[in-house]
C-alpha positions in Angstrom: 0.0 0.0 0.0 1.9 3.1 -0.8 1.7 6.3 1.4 0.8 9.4 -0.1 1.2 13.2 0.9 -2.0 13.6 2.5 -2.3 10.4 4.6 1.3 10.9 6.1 0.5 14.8 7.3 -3.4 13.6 8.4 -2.5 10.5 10.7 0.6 13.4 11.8 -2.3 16.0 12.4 -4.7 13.4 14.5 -1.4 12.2 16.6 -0.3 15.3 17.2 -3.9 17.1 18.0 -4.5 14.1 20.7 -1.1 14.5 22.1 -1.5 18.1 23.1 -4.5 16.7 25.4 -3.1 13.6 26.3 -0.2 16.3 27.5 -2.2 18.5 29.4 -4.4 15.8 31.3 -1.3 14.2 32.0 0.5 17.4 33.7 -1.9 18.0 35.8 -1.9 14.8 37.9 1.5 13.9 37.3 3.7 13.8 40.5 7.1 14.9 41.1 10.0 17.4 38.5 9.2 17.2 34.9 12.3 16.0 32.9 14.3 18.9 31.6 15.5 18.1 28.6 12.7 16.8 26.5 13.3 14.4 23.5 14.0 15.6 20.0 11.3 13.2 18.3 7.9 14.2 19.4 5.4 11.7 20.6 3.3 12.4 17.5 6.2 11.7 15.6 7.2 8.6 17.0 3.6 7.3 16.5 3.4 8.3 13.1 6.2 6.7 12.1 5.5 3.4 13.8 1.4 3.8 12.0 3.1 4.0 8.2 5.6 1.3 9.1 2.6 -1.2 9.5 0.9 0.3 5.8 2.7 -2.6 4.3 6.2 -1.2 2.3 8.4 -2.7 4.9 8.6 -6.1 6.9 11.6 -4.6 9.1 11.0 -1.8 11.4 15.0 -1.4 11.4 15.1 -1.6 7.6 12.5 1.2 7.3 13.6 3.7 9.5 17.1 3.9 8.6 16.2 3.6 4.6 13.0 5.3 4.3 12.3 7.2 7.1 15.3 9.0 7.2 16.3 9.6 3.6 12.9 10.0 1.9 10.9 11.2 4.7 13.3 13.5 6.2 11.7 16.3 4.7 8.6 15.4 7.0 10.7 14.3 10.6 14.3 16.7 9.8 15.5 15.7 14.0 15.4 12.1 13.6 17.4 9.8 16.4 19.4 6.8 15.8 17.8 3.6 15.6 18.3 2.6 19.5 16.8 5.8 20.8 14.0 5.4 18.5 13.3 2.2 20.0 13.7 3.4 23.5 10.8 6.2 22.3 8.6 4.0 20.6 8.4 1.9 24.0 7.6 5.1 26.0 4.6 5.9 23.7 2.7 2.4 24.5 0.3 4.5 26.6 -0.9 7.5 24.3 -0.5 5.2 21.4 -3.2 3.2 23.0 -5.7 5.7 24.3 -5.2 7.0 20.5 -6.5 4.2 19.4 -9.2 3.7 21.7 -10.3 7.5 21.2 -10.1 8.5 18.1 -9.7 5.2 15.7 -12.5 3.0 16.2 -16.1 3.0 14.3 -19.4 3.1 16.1 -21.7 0.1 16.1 -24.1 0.1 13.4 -26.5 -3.2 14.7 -25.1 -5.3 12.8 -21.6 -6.6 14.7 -19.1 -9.9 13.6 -16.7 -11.2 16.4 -13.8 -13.3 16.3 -10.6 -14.0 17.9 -7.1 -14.5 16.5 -3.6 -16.5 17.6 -0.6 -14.1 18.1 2.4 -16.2 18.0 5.5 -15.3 19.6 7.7 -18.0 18.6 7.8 -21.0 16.3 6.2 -24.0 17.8 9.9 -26.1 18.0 11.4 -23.1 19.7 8.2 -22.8 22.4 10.7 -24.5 25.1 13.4 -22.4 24.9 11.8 -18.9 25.0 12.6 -16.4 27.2 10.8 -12.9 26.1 7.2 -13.9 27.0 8.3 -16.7 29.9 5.2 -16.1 32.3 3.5 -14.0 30.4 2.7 -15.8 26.9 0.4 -19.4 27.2 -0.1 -21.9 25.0 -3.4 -22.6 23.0 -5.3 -24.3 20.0 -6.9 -22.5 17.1 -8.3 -24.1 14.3 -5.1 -24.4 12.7 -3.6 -25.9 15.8 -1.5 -25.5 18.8 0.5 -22.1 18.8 2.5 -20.0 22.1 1.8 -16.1 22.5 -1.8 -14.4 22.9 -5.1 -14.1 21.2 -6.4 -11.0 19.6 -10.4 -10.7 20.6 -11.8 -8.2 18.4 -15.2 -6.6 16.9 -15.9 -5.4 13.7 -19.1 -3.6 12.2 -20.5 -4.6 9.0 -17.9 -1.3 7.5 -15.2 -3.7 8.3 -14.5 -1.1 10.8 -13.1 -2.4 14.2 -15.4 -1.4 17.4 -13.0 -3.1 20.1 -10.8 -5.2 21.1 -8.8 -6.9 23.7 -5.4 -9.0 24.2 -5.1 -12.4 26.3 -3.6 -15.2 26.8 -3.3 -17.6 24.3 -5.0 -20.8 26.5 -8.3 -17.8 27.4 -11.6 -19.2 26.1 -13.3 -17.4 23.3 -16.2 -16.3 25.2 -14.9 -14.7 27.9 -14.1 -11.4 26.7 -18.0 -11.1 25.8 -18.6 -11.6 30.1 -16.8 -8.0 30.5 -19.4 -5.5 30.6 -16.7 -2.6 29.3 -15.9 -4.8 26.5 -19.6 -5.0 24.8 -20.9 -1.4 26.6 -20.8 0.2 22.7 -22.5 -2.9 21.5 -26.6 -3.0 20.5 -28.2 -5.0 17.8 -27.0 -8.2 16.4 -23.5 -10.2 17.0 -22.4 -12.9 14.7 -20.0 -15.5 15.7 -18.7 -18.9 14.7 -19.4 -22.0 17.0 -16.7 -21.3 19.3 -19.1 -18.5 21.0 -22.0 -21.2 21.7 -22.9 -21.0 25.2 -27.1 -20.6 26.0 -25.9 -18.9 29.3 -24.2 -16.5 27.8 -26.8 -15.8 25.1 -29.6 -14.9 27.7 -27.3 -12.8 29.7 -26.0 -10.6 26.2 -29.8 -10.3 25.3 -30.9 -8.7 28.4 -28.2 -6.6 28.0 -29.9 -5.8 24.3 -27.2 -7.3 22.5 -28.1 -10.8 20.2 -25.9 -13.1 19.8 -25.9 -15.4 16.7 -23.6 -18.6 16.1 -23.9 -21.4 14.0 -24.6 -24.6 15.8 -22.6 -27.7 16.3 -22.9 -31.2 14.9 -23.9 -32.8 18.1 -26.9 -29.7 18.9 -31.0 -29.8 17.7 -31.3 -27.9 15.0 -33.0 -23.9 15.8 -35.2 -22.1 13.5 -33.7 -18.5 12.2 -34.7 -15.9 10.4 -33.4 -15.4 6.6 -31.5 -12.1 6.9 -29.4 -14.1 10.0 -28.4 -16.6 8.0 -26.9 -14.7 5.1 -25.4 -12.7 7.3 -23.5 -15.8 9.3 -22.3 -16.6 5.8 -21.1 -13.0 5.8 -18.9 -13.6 9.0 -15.7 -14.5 6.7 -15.3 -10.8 6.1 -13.6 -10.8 10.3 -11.6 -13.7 8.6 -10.5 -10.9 5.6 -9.3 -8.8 8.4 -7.3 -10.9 10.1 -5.3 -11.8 7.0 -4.8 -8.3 6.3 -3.8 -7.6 10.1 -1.4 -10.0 10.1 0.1 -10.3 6.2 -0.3 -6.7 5.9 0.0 -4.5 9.3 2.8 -7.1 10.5 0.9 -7.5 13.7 2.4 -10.9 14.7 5.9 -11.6 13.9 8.3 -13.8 16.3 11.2 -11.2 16.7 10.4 -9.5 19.7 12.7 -8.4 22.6 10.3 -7.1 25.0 6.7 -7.0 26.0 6.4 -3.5 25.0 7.6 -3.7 21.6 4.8 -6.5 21.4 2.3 -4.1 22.4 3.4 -0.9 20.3 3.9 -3.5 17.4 0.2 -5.0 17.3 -1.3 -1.3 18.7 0.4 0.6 16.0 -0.7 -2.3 13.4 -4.5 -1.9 14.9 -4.3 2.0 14.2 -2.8 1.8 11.3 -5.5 -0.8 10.0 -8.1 2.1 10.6 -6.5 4.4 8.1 -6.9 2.4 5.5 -8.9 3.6 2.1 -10.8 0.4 1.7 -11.8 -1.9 4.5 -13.6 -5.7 3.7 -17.1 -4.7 3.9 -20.7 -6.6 3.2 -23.9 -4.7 1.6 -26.7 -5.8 2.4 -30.0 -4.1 1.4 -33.4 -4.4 3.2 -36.4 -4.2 1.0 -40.0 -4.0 2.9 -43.0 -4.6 0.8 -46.9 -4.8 1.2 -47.0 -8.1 -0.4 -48.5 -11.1 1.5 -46.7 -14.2 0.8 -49.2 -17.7 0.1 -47.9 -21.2 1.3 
């Protein structure tokens, strides 16, 4: 995906706009001496930078900022830092970078919600033994194409292809339980389509009193349900969360196995999830509903 003139200085103008306020709330309950020298990359810049590294032109962070960044976009960032303080920066801008996304890069529910949940793999499966970064932190799991080590992305998307939240676990963390966190489905209404990994009737009647529907296919072994028409062209519509994850992951380079440190996980896949939202053309479904008079004879 190539990055033009005008999406470089409007992702610059939206990080640097929510910095100035993510500043000023922060001042005022910070405690203790403000550092006195104060870095020569801004925070907006840092994030911007880490956003168009996950558009797709590079697979190597390193590669990009020392051949890109800072030959053909130093017209855009003129004080750039070496490659190890740009690292050290990109860790301290976890926190904004994520309020960022929470804030100001997610779409609004529309009724009509898909949810899914993806592996993050930290490490090869042969080398889960041996590794060190994630010790304690990453768990193992089973997806559909297996056992893998690291976390899973939860996430929701509107029928836009526009992502309405998400959340990070552990890899061996059931499919459902993000959907038992009230702050996780509070921007929810309408319908929520799911595969059968979501299939719990306690958890159905707790999400409808809450208003939200949930929809799943059933399993082999269950009585068969009636449904209406619309529902079940729109559970065939679910691979559009699947169309997602394959551009998360082969384009915005959200899971690679060549991290050092927790936070460069986070700012990796956070940066990845923001940069996702910028893009021109999201997978999308169209759907038209067409009410008529007409009384149907059987």
């Amino acid at each position: 995906m190539q990055l033009s003139d005008d999406k470089i200085t409007e992702i610059f103008y939206l990080a640097d706009e929510f910095c100035k306020e993510f500043e000023l709330v922060i001042s005022k309950h910070s405690l203790g001496n403000r550092p006195k020298r104060t870095p020569k990359m801004s925070q907006s810049e840092v994030i911007t930078i880490m956003v168009l590294f996950h558009f797709g032109v590079f697979k190597n962070l390193k590669h990009f900022y020392q051949y890109f960044v800072k030959e053909h976009l130093n017209s855009y960032f003129p004080q750039t830092v070496s490659y190890n303080r740009f690292v050290e920066l990109m860790q301290s801008v976890a926190l904004p970078m994520t309020l960022f996304l929470k804030t100001c890069c997610l779409g609004s529910c529309t009724g009509i919600s898909f949810i899914d949940s993806t592996p993050i793999r930290v490490c090869k499966n042969k080398r889960i033994p041996r590794h060190k970064v994630f010790d304690g932190i990453a768990q193992r799991g089973k997806s559909t194409m297996g056992y893998f080590f690291g976390f899973k992305l939860h996430f929701v998307i509107n029928d836009k292809g526009e992502i309405l939240n998400f959340v990070i676990t552990p890899g061996n963390t059931d499919d459902r339980e993000p959907l038992k966190d009230k702050k996780f489905i509070e921007k929810l209404k309408g319908k929520l389509y799911a595969d059968k990994g979501y299939v719990s009737q306690k958890l159905t009647e707790v999400l409808f009193v809450d208003g939200l529907h949930l929809i799943t296919h059933i399993r082999n072994n269950m009585k068969n349900v009636l449904m209406e028409m619309i529902d079940k062209i729109l559970l065939r519509k679910r691979s559009v969360i699947e169309t997602i994850n394959d551009e998360l992951k082969n384009i915005c380079s959200i899971e690679h196995s060549r991290h050092r440190s927790f936070k460069n996980f986070i700012t990796n896949l956070i940066s990845g999830l923001i940069a996702y939202s910028f893009f021109p053309k999201k997978p999308a479904i169209k759907y038209e509903v067409i009410k008529t008079d007409q009384i149907a004879l059987f």
